[in-house]
N, C-alpha and C positions, 0 to 999 in steps of 0.2 A: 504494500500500500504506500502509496505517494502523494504527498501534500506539496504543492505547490507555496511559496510565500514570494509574495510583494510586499516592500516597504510602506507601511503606512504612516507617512510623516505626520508628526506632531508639531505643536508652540515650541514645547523644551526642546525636539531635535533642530529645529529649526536656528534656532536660539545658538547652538553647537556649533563649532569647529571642523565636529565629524559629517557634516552634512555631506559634502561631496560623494564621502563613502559608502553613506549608510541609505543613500540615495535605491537601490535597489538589491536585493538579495533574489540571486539568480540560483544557488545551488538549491535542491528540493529537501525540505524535511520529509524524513523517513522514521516511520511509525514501525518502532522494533519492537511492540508485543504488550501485551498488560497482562503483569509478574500481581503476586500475592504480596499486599502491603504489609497489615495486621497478620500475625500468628494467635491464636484460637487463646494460647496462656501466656505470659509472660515470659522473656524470656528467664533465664535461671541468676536472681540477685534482683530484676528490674523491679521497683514498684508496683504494684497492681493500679495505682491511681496517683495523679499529681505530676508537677512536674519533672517529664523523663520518663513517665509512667504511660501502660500499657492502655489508655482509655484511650481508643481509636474509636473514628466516626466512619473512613473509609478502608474497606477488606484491600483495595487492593490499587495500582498505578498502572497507569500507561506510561511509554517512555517513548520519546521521539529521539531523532537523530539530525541532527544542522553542524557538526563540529567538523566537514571535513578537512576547512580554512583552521589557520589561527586564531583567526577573530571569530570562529563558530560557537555553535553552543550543545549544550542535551537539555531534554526538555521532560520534565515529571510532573503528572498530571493525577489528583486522584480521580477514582473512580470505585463504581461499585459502593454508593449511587455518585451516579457525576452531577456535580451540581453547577448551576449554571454561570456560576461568581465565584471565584475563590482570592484569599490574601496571597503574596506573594513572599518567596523565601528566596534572596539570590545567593548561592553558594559558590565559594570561591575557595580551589582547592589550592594545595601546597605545589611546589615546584615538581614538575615531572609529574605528577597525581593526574594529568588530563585521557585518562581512564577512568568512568565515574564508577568501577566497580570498585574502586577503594575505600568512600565512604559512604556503600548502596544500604546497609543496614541504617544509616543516620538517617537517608534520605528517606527511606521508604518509612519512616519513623515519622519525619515530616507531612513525607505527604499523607500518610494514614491519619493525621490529625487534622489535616482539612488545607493542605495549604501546597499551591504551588511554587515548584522547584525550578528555579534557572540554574544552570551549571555551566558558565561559560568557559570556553578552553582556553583563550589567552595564550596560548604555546604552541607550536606547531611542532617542536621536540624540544631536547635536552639542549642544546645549542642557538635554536632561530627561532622566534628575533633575538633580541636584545633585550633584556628586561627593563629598557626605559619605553618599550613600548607595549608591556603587559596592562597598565590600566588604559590604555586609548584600545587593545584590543578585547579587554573585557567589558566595556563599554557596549562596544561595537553587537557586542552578544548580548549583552543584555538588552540593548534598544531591539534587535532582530527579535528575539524571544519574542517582546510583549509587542511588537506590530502584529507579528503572527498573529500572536490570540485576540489583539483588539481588531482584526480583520475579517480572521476565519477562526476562531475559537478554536477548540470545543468549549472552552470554557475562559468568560471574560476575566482580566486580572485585575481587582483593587489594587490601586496604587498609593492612596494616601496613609498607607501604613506598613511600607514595605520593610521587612528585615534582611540585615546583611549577615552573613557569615563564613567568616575567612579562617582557614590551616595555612599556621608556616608564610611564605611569598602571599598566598591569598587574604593575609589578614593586611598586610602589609599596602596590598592594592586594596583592598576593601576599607581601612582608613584613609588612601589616597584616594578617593570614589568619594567617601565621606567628605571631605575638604572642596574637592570640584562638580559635586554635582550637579550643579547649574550650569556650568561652564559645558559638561561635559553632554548635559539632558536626560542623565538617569536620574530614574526616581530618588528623591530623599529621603535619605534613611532615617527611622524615625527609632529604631533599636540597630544595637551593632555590638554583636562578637568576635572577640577575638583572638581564637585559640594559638599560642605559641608562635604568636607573628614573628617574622626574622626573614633575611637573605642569607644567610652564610655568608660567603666571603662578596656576593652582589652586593649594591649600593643602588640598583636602579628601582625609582620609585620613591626610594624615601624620601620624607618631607622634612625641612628644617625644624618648624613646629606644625603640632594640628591644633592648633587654635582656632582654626575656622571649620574647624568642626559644628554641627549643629548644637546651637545652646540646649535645647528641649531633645539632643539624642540620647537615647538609654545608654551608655556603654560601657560593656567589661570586657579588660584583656586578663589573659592567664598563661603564666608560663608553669612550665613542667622544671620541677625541682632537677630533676639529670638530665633538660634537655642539654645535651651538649653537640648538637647541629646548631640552633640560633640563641641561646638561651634567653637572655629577659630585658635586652636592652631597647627592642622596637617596644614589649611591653610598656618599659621604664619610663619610657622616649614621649610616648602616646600618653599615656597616665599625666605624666609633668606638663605637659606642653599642652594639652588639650585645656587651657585655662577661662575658656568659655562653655564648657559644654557642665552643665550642673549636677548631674547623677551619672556618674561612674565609679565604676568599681574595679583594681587591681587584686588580683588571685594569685597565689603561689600555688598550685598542688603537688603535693608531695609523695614519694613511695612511703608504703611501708610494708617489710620484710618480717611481721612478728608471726606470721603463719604463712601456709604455703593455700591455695595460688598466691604469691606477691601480688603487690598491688605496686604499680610501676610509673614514675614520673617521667618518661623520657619523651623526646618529640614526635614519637609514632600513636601516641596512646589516641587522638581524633581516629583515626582509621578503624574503619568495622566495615571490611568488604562483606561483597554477596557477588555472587557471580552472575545474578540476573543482565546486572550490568555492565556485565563483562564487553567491552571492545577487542577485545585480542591484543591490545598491544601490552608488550613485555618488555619496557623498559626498565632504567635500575630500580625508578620508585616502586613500579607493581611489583617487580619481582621481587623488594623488599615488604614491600605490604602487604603480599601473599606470603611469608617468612615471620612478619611479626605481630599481624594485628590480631587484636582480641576482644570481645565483647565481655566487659566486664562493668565492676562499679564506677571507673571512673567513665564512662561511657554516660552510665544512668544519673550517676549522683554529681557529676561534673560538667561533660560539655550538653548531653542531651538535655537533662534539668535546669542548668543555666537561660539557654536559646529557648527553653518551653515556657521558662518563666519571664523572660524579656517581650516574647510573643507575645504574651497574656497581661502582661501590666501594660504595653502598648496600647493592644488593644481593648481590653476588656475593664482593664483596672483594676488585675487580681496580680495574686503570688509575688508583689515586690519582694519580699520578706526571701525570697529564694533565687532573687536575683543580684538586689541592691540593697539586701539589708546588713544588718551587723551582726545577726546570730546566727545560732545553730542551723536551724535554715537552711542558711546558704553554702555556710561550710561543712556540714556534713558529709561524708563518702560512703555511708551506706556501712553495713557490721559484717563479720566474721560470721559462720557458721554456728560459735560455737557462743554466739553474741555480744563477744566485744566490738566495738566501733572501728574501725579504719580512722585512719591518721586522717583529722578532718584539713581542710585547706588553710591557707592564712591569708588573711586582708591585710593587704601594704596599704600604708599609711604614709601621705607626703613628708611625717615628720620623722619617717624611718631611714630619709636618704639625708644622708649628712652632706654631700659637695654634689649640687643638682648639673651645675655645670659637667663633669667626670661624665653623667647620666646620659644629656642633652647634647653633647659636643661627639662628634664621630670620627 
């Protein structure tokens, strides 16, 4: 099956830079199948209810296909029942990740809760482009995405409450999104996570400060206690600098090794592949993400619980308290078998950096 998209220009794309570009989308999205969203029980540690929790409204997703460009996308739709509006989620994965079987268990998480998924690919491999032009190409996807659906659906996308959500390089573009989004004509993000943002040894994308960030954006970043890929300086960077935006939150989450399975900090801990979503490609990332990822508590009680409860205090005006509050809440990681707690996370506090410059300076 084959879908056809034409550009449906808007005010904001108009408004943009990327007009020239975004002017037509000539390659056909491709409808690769509608996979099983919800599982019948939770999975084993998940919540039965709340955020991160196993209350799904839709059994099951459809998934398109538009990535075969750099600047393409993948596209997750619930279903089962489809409804004819849904909120939007733009996900933005980590470097080399542009396989979205790496985080298909988050995603189908997503969209089993009512919400549709953009997954822009921004990369065309490990090498091309440049990563100073990963946010003009994820852009580029995301405006295709929602002309699609505000053209030919199946289902129209609410825009004035969109969430953002970046791994690694994608948090890093997804705070660079956040700063130019008017510039750029993507929706305004109105929540924004930030799982273990970093480049490694890149520099493209980063911003001196995010100060012009949205005053009224939800936003937490979190680094992982043993990432030793990026560790917590794009976090640091974001947190300090972001001195207009009023409700955010910095996270440390931590291992702990006091029983076995470990429960592990490092910067693979976002990934929960599913092979639904499998692309075929076997780069070093999947080939690592097929090697390390796991479904566990921090999945439930960290990145999924986070992004369900930023969704929901957006929207709804519930579960701050497990997104942006101060207690238990939020840092919690969910207990042992045997009922002691998991090593809960820590809230950084701007009074905890002693030389902000050190922080801020690259």
């Amino acid at each position: 099956m084959t879908l056809s998209t034409s550009f449906h220009t808007s005010q904001s794309a108009r408004r943009s830079g990327l007009m020239s570009r975004l002017f037509t989308c000539t390659a056909p999205l491709l409808f690769k199948g509608i996979f099983a969203a919800a599982q019948t029980e939770p999975y084993p540690g998940q919540p039965a209810t709340g955020p991160g929790g196993a209350e799904y409204v839709h059994s099951s997703v459809a998934f398109y296909d538009h990535a075969t460009t750099a600047d393409g996308y993948w596209l997750f739709l619930p279903a089962t029942p489809t409804p004819d509006t849904a909120e939007v989620v733009v996900f933005l994965h980590g470097y080399g990740a542009y396989n979205p079987f790496c985080y298909g268990k988050w995603i189908k998480h997503l969209v089993a809760k009512g919400n549709i998924v953009i997954y822009p690919r921004y990369q065309k491999n490990l090498v091309w482009p440049r990563p100073d032009a990963f946010p003009e190409n994820a852009a580029k996807g995301i405006l295709d995405a929602l002309s699609h659906l505000e053209a030919h659906g199946p289902i129209k996308p609410k825009l004035d409450k969109v969430a953002y959500i970046g791994h690694s390089y994608g948090g890093v573009i997804a705070a660079w999104l956040g700063c130019h989004w008017e510039k750029m004509g993507v929706p305004k993000p109105v929540s924004m996570l930030l799982c273990e943002p970093g480049t490694g040894p890149f520099k493209g994308a980063i911003l001196d400060c995010y100060e012009n960030l949205p005053k009224d954006l939800k936003l937490v970043t979190i680094a992982g206690e043993d990432d030793y890929v990026v560790g917590d300086f794009i976090s640091s960077k974001v947190f300090l600098t972001a001195t207009n935006t009023l409700e955010k939150k910095f996270l440390i989450q931590h291992r702990d090794t006091s029983d076995r399975p470990w429960v592990l900090a490092s910067h693979s801990e976002p990934y929960c592949y599913d092979l639904d979503f499998d692309t075929g490609i076997r780069n070093y990332t999947a080939q690592k993400v097929l090697r390390v990822s796991r479904l566990d508590s921090v999945d439930f009680y960290c990145y999924w619980k986070i992004a369900d409860a930023l969704i929901d205090y957006t929207r709804k005006g519930t579960n701050r308290a497990f997104c942006l509050g101060d207690g238990p809440e939020l840092t919690y990681m969910g207990q042992r078998k045997n009922g002691q707690p998991i090593k809960p996370m820590t809230i950084v506090r701007k009074e905890m950096f002693r030389v902000e410059e050190a922080i801020t300076s690259y």
